[in-house]
KOLFIPA-306810 format. One record per residue: residue number from 1; residue in one letter; chain; x, y, z of N, C-alpha, C, O, CB in turn. Coordinates in pm, whole numbers, m for minus. Atoms other than C-alpha are relative to their C-alpha. Glycine has a CB too. Layout:
N
> seq|type|mol|n_east|n_north|n_up|ca_east|ca_north|ca_up|c_east|c_north|c_up|o_east|o_north|o_up|cb_east|cb_north|cb_up
> NUM|A|A|X|Y|Z|X|Y|Z|X|Y|Z|X|Y|Z|X|Y|Z
...
***
This chain:
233
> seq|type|mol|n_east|n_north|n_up|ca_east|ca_north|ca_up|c_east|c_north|c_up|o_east|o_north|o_up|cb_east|cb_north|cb_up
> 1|X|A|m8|143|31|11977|15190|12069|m16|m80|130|25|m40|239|135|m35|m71
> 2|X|A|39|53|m113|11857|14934|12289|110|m73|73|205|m52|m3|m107|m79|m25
> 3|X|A|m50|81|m85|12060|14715|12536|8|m165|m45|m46|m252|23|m79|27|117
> 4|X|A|12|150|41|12140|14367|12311|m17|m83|90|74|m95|172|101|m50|m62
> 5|X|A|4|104|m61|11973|14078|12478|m11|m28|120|m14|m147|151|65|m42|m23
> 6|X|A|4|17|m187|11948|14125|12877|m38|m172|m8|49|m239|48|m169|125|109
> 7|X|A|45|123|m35|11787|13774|12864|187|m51|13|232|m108|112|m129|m86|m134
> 8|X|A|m157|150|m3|12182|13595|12806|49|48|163|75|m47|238|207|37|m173
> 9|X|A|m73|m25|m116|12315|13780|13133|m102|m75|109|m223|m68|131|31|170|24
> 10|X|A|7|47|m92|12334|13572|13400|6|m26|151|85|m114|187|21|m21|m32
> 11|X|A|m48|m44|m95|12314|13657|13746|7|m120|164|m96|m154|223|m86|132|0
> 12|X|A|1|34|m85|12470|13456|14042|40|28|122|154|64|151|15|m55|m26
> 13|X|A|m43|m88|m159|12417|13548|14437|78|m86|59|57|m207|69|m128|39|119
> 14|X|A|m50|46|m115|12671|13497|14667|m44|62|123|m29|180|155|127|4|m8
> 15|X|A|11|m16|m166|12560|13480|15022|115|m38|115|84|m130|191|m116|m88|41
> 16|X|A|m94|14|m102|12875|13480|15255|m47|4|137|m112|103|172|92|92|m14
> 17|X|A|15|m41|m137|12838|13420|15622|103|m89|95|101|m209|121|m158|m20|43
> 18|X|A|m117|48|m87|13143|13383|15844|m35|m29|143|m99|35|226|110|103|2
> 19|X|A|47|70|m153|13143|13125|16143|m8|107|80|26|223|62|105|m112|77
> 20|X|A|28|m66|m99|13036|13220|16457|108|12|90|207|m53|57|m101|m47|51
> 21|X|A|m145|m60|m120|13297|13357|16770|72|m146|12|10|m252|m4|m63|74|211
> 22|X|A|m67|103|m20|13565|13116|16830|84|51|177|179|126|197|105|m26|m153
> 23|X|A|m48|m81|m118|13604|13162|17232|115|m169|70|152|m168|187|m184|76|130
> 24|X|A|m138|88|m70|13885|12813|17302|129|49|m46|228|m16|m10|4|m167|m42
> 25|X|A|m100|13|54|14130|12949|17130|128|70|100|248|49|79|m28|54|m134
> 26|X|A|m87|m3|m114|14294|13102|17447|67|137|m48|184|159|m17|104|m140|22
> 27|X|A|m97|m124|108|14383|13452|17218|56|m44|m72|71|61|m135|105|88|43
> 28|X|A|m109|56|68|14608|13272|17014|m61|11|m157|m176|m17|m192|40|m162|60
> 29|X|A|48|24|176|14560|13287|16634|23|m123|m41|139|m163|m30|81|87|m116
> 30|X|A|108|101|32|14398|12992|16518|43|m50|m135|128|m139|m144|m153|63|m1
> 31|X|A|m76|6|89|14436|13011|16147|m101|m163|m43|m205|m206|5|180|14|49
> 32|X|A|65|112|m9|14350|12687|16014|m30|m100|114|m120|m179|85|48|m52|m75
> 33|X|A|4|86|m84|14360|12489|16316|m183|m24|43|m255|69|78|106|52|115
> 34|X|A|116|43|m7|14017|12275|16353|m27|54|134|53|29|225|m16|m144|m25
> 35|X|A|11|m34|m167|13870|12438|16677|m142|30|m34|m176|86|m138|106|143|88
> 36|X|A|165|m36|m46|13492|12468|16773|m29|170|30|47|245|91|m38|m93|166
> 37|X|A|64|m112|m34|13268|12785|16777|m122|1|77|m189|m97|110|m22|59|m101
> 38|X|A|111|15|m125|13009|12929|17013|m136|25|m87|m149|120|m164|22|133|148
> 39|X|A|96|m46|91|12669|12892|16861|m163|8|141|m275|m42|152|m7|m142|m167
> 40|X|A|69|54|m129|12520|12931|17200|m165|140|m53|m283|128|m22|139|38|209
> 41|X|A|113|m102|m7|12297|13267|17087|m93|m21|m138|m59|m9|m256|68|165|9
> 42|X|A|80|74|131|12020|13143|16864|m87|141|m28|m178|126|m110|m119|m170|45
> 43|X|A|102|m52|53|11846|13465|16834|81|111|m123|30|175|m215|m99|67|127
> 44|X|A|m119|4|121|12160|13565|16626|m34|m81|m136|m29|m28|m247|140|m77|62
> 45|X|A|m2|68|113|12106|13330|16392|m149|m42|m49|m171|m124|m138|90|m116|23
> 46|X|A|81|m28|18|11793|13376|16385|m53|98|m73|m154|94|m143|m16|m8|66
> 47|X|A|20|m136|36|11810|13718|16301|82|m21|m206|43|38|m307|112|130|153
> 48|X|A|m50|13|121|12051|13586|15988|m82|m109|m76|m80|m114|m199|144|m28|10
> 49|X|A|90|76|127|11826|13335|15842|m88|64|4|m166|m31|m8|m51|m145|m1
> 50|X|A|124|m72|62|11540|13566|15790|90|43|m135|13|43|m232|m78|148|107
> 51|X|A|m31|m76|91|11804|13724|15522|4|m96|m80|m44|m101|m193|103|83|12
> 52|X|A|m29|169|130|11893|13379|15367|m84|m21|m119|m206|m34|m110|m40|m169|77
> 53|X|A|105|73|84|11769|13281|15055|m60|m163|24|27|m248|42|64|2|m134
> 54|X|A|60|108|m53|11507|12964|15132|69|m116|m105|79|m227|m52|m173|16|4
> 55|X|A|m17|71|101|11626|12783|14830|167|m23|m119|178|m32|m241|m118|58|m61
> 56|X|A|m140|m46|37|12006|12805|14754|113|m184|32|103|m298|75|51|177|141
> 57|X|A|m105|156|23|12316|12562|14703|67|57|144|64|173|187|146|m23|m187
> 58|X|A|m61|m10|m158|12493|12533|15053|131|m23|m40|139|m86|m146|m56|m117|126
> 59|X|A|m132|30|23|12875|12515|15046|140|82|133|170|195|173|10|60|m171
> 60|X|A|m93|m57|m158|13142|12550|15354|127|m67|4|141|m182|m34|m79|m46|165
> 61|X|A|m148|40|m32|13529|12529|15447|m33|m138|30|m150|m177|30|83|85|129
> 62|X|A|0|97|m60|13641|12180|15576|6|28|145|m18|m67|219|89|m72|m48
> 63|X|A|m7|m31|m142|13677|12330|15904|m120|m13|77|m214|39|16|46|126|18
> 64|X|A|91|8|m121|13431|12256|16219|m63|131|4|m181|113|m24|74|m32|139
> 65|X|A|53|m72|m67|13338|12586|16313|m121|59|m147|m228|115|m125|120|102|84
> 66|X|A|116|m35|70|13158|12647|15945|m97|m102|30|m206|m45|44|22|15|m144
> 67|X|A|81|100|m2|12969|12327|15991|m47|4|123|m122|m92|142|51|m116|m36
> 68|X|A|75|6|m84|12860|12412|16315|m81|125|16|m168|131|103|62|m40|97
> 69|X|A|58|m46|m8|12756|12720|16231|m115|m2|m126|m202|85|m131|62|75|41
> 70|X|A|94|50|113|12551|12625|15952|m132|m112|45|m235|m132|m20|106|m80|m112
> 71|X|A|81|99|m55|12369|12365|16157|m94|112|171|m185|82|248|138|m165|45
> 72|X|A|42|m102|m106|12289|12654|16424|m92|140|m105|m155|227|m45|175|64|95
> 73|X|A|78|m88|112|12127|12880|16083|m129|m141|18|m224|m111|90|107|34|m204
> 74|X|A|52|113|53|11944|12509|15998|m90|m37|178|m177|m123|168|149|m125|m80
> 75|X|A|40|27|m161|11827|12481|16430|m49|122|m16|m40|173|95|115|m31|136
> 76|X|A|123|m56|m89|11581|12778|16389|m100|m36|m44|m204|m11|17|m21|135|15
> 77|X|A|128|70|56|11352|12594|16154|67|84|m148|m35|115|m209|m198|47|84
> 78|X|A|m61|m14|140|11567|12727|15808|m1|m136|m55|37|m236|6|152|60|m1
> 79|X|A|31|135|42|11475|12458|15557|185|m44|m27|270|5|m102|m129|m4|m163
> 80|X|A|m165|44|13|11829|12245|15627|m40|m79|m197|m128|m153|m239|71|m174|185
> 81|X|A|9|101|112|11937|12155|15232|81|m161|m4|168|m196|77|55|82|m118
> 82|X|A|m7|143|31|11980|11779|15101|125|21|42|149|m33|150|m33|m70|m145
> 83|X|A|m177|47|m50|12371|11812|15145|21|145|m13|m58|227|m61|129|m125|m121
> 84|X|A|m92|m96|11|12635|12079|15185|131|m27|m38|205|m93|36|5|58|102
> 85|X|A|m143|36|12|12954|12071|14999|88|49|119|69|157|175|57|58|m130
> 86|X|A|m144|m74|m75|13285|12103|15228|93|m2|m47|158|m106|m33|50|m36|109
> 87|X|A|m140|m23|86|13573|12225|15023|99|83|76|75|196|118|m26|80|m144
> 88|X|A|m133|m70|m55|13906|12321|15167|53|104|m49|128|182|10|100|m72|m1
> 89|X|A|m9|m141|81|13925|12572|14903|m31|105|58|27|211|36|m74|11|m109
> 90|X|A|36|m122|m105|13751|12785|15155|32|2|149|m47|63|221|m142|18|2
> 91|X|A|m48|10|m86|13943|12716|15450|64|156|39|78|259|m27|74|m111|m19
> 92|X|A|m74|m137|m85|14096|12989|15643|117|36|m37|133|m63|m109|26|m17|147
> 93|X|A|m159|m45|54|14472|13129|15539|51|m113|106|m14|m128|209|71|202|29
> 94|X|A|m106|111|m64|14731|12836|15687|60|108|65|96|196|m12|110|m104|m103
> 95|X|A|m87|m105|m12|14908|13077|15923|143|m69|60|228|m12|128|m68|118|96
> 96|X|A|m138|98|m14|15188|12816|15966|63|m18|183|5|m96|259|147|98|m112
> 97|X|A|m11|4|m88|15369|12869|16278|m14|109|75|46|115|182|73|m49|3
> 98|X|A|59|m120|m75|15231|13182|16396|m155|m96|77|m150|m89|200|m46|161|m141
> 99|X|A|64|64|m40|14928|12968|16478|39|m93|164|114|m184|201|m18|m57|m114
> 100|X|A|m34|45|m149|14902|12919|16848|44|91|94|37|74|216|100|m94|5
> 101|X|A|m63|m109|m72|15069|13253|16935|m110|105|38|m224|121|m5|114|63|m86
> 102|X|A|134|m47|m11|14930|13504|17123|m4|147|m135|78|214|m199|m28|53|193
> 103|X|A|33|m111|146|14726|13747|16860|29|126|56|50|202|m38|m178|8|m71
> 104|X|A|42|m156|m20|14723|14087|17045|133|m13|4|166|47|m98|m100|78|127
> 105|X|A|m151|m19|m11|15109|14052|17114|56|m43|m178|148|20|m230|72|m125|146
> 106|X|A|m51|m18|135|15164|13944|16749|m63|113|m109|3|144|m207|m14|m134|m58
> 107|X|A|79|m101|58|14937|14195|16598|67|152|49|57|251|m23|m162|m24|51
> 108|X|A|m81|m139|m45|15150|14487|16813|138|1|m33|207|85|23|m2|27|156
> 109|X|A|m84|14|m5|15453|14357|16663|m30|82|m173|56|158|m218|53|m136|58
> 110|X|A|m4|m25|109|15346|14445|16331|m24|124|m73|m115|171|m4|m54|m70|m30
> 111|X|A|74|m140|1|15273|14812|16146|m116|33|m19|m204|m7|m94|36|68|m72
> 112|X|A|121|m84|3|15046|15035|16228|m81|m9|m102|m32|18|m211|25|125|7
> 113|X|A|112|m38|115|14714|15024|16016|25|m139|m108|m18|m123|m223|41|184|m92
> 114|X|A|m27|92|35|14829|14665|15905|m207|m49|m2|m304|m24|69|137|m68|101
> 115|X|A|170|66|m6|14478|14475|15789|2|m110|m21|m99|m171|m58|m108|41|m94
> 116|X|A|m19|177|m19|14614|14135|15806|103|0|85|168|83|149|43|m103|m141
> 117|X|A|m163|71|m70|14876|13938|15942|126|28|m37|232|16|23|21|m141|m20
> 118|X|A|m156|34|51|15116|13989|15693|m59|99|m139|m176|136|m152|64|m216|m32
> 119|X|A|60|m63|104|15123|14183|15347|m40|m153|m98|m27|m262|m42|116|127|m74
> 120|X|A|63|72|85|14987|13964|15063|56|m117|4|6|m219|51|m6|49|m116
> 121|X|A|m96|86|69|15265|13774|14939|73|m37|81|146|m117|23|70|44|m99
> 122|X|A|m38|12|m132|15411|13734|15275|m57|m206|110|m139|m240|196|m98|174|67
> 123|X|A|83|140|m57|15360|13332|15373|78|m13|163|198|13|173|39|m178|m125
> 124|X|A|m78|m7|m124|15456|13294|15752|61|m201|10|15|m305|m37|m135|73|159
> 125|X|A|m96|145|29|15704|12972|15798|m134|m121|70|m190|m136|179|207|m1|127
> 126|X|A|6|92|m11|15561|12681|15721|m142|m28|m18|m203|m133|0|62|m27|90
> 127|X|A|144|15|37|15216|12796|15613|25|93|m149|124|104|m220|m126|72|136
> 128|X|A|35|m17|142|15054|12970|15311|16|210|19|5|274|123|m203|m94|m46
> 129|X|A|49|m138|m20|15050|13374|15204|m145|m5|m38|m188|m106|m93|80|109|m85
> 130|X|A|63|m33|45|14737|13541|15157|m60|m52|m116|m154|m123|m152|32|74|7
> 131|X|A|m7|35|219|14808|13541|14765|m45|m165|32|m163|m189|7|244|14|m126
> 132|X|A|m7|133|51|14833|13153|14785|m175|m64|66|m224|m165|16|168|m90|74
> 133|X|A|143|m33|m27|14445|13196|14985|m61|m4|m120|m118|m90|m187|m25|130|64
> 134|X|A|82|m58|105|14336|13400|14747|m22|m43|m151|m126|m20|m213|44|116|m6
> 135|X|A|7|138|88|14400|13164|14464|m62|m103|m8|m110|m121|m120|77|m55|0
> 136|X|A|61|93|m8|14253|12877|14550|m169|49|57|m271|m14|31|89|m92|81
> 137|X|A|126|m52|m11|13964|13075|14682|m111|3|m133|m215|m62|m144|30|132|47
> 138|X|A|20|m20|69|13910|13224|14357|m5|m119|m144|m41|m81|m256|56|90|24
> 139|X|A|6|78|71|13934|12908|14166|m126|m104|39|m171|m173|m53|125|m42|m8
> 140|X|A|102|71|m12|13659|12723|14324|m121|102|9|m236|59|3|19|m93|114
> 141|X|A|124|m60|37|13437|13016|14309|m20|48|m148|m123|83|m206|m20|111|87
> 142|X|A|37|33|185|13510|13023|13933|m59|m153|m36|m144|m158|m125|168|8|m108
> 143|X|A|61|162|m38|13406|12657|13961|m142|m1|35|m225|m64|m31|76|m73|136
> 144|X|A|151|20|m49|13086|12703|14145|m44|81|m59|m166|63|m57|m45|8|136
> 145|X|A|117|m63|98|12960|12971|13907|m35|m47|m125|m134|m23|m193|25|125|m33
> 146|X|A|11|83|118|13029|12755|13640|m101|m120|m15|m146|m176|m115|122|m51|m18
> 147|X|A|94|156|m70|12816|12459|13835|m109|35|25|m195|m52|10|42|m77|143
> 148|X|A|136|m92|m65|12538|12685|13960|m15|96|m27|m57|169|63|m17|26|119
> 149|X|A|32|m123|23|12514|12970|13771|m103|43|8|m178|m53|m9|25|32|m85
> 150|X|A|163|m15|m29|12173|13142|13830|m56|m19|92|m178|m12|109|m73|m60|m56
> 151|X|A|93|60|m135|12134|13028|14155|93|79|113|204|131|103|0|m211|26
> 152|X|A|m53|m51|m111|12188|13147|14493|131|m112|83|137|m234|69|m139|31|92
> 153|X|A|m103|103|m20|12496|13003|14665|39|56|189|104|153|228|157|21|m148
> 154|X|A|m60|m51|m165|12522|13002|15097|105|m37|24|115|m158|45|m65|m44|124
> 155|X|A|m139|45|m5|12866|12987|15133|30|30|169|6|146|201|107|95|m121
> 156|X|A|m11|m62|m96|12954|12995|15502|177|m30|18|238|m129|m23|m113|m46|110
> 157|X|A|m160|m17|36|13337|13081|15545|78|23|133|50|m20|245|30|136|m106
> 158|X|A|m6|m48|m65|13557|13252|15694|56|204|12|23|291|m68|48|m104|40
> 159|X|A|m65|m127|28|13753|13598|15786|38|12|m131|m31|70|m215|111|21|77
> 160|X|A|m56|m27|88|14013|13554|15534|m46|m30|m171|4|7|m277|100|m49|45
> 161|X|A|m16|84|114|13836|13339|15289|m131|122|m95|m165|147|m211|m48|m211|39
> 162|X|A|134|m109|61|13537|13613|15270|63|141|m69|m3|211|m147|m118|62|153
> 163|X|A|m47|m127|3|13794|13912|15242|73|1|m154|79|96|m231|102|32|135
> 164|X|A|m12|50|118|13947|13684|14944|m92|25|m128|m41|49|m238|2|m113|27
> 165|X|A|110|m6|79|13591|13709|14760|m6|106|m45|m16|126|m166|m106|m27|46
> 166|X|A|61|m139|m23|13531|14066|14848|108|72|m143|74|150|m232|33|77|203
> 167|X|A|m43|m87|90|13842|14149|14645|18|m52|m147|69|14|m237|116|50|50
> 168|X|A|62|36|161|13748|13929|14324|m61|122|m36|m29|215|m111|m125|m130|m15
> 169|X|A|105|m105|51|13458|14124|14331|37|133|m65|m19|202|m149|m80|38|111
> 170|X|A|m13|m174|m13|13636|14444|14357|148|m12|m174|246|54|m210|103|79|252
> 171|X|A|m56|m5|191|13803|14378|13967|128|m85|54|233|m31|19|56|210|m105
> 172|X|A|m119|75|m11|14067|14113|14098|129|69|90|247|55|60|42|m27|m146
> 173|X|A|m103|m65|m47|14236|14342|14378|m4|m33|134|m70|34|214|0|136|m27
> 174|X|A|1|122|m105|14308|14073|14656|19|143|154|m57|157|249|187|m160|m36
> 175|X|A|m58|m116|m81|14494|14400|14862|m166|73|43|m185|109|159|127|120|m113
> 176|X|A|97|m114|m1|14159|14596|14838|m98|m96|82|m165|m30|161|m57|71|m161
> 177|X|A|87|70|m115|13951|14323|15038|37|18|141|m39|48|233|0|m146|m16
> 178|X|A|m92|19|m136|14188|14303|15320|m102|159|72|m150|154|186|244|23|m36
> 179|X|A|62|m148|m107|14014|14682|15447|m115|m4|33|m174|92|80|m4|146|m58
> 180|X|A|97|m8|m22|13734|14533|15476|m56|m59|156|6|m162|178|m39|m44|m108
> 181|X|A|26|109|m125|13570|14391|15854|m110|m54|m67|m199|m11|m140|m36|58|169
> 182|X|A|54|122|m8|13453|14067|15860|m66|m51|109|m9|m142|169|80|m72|m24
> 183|X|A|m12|71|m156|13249|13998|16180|m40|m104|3|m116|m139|m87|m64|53|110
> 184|X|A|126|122|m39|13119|13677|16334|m137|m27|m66|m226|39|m12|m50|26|136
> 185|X|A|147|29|1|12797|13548|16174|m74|93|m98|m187|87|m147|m61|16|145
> 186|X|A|68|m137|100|12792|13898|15959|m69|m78|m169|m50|m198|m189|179|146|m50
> 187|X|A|27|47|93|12637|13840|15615|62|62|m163|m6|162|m186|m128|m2|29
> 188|X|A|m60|m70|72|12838|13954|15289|m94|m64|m156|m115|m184|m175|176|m19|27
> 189|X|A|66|9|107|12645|13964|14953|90|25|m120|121|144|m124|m109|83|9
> 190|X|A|m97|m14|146|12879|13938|14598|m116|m57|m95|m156|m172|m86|174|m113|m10
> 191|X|A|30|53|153|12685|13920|14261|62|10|m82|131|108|m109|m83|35|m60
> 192|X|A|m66|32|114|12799|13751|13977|m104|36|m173|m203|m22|m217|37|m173|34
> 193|X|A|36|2|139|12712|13861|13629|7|m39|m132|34|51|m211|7|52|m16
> 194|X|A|m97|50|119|12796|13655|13330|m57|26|m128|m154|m48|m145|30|m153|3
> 195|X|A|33|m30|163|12719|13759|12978|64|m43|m117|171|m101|m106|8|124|m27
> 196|X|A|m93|61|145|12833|13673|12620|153|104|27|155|227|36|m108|54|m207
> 197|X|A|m85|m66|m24|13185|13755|12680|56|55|73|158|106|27|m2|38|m32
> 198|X|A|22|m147|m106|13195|13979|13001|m75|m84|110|m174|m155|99|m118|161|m74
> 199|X|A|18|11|m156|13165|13908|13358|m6|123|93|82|206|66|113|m78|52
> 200|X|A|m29|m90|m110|13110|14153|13660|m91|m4|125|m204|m47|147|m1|133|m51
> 201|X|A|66|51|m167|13012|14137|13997|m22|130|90|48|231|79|128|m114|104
> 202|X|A|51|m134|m49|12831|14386|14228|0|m30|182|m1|m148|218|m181|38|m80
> 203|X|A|m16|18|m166|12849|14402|14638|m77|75|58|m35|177|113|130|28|64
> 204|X|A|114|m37|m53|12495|14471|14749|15|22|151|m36|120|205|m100|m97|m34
> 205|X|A|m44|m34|m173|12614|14451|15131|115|m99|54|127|m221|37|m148|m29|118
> 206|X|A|m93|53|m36|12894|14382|15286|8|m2|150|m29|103|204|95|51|m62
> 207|X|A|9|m38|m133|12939|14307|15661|m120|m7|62|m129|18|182|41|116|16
> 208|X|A|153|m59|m90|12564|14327|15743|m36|m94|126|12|m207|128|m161|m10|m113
> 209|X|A|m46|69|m130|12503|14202|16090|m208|33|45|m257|137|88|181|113|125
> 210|X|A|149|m57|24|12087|14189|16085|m39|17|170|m130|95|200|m123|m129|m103
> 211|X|A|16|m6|m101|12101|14140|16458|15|117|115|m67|143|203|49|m80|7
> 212|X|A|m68|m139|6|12298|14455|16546|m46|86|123|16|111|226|m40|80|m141
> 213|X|A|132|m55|m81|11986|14637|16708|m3|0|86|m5|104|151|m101|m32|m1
> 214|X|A|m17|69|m173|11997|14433|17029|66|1|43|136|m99|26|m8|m103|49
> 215|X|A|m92|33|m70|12221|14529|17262|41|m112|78|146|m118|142|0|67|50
> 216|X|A|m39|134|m123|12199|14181|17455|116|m82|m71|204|m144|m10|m154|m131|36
> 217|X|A|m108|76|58|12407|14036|17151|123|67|m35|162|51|m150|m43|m59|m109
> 218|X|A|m144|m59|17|12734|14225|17170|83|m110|32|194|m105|m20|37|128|94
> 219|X|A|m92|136|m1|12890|13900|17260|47|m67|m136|136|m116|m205|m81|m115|73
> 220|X|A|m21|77|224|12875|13780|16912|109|86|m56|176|50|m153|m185|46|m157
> 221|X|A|m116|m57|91|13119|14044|16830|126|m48|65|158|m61|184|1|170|m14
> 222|X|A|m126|m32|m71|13454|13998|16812|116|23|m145|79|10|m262|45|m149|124
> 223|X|A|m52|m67|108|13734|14116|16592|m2|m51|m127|2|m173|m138|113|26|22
> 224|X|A|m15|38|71|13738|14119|16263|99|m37|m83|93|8|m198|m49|32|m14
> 225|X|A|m103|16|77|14048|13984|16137|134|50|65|106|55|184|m30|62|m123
> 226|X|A|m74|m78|m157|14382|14151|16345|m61|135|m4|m111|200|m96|199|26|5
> 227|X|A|44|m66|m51|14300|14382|16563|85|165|m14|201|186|21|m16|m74|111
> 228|X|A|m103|m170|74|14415|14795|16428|m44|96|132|m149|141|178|m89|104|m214
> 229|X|A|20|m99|m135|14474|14994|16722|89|141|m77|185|146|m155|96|m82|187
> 230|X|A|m15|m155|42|14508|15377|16658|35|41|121|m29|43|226|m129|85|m62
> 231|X|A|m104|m25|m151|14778|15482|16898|111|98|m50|161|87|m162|93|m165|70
> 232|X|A|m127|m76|m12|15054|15757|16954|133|m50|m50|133|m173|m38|20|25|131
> 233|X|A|m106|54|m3|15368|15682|16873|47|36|110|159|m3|145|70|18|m96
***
């Protein structure tokens, strides 16, 4: 028996691509705090708009460093679109008053093989957990498939807000994103499938970094998310 109807399923791409290095921040975890990125290596972003779809809905955190790296994709001759939404929905995790501290000394305070800051549900004083991320994440990208279904969608983000997506994708298991790296500028692919009834989503590449190749751009890396050191006790 055949396959009822393929025409109703609906398929929408997400294109993720998390700002570029953030080198003022002095080590300190950042977190939401508005701070500028380096978009000094254009053949980086060069190398990521060849992957881009030419013809897609644009959409980015309220934060500076997506909007400047989006204008550094749009500066190699990528056709810049008519507007880009900026929704706070895709902002970075609030890391409350951990923000400002230094990261490698708060990251060694915490256990071993840790892939965030904190476990899920874990909000640090005076900011947001994860969970409360991953919520509002997931509600404006139920939103924008609802607005643009069928279409490609460049979302440029960040660490946490991409790792949020990753674990929609992965059947609603917020925990199961967190293992994933996120680098600088990398490109993360989520499809959406919608059918009579039935949704599901597929993760064609995750992480992909088209630049990679060239050793001159190892600068562009830098961690993805805290830093997991594999050490003795």
């Amino acid at each position: 028996m055949s396959n009822p109807d393929k025409s109703a399923v609906v398929a929408t791409r997400w294109w993720w691509v998390r700002h570029a290095p953030v080198r003022s921040d002095g080590g300190n975890i950042y977190g939401q705090k508005d701070i500028a990125c380096d978009t000094s290596d254009r053949e980086v972003f060069e190398a990521v708009a060849k992957i881009l779809p030419r013809s897609a809905v644009w959409v980015a955190s309220n934060l500076m460093r997506t909007h400047q790296t989006a204008e550094a994709i749009w500066a190699t001759g990528f056709p810049k679109p008519a507007n880009m939404t900026k929704d706070a929905a895709f902002a970075e995790q609030h890391l409350g008053e951990w923000q400002g501290t230094n990261r490698a000394a708060f990251i060694a305070s915490r256990p071993l093989g840790s892939h965030w800051f904190a476990d899920i549900e874990e909000p640090p004083p005076g900011g947001e957990s994860f969970m409360d991320l991953y919520n509002r994440v997931v509600g404006a990208i139920e939103r924008i498939n609802a607005e643009h279904a069928g279409k490609d969608v460049i979302a440029v983000g960040h660490g946490g807000t991409i790792k949020a997506a990753i674990g929609l994708a992965l059947d609603g298991q917020p925990e199961k994103g967190l293992a994933f790296d996120i680098d600088n500028c990398s490109v993360t692919r989520l499809d959406h499938f919608a059918g009579t009834g039935r949704s599901v989503w597929r993760l064609p590449m995750v992480n992909q970094q088209p630049w990679i190749a060239d050793a001159r751009h190892a600068a562009m890396h830098q961690p993805a998310g805290p830093e997991v050191m594999s050490k003795l006790a």
